[in-house]
C-alpha positions in Angstrom: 0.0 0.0 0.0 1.3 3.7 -0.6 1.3 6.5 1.6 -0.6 8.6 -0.6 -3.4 9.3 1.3 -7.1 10.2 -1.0 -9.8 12.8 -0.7 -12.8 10.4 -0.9 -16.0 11.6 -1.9 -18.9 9.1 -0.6 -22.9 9.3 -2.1 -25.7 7.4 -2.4 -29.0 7.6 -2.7 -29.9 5.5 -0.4 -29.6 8.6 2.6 -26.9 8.8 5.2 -28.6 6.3 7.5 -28.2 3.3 5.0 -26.1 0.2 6.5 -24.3 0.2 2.8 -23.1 3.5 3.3 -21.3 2.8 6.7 -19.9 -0.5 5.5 -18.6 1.6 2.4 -17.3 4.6 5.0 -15.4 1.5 7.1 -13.7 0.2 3.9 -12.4 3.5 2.6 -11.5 5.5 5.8 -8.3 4.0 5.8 -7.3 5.1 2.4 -7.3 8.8 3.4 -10.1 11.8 4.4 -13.3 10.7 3.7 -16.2 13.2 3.0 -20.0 12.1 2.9 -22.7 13.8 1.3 -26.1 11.7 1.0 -29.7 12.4 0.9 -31.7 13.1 4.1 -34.1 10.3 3.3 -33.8 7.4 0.8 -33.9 8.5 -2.8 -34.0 5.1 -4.5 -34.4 5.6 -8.6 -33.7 9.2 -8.2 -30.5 9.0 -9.6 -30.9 11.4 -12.8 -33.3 13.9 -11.0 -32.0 17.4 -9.9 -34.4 19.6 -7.5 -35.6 22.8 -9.6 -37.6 25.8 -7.7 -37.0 25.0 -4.0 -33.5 25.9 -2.0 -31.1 23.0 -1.2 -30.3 22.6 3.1 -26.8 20.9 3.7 -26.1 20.1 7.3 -23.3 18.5 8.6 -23.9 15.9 11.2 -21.9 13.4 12.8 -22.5 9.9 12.6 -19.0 7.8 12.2 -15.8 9.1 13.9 -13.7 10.9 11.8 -15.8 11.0 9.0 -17.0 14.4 7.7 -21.0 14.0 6.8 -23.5 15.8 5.6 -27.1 15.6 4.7 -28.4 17.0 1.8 -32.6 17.7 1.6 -32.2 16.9 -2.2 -31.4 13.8 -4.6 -28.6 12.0 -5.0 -27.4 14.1 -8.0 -28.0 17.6 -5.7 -25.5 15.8 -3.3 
């Protein structure tokens, strides 16, 4: 392994409670930073739909140490 550490971007669209989402945080996190940005609520089969006419709410939250997460109030593709 190097010891190149990554920026890694995580989303789903599943929302930031989904067990995929942890076990995908616990895999990466030792690569390098990790960032999370995932719907507020599942979004399953929203994955080409963008939110038009009504503002976007990020807010970070903690869920997993040392992981920087946020929820976003829109799809996947907002995230």
């Amino acid at each position: 392994m190097t010891d190149k550490k990554y920026r890694i971007l995580v989303v789903n669209d599943d929302g930031v409670t989904a067990p995929g989402i942890k076990a995908l945080i616990e895999v990466v996190k030792e690569l390098g930073e990790v960032t999370v940005v995932a719907p507020d609520s599942p979004q399953s089969g929203m994955g080409h739909a963008i939110t038009i006419g009504k503002p976007l709410r990020l807010d970070k939250i903690k869920l997993y140490e040392g992981v920087e997460m946020y929820k976003c109030s829109g799809t996947p593709v907002d995230c």
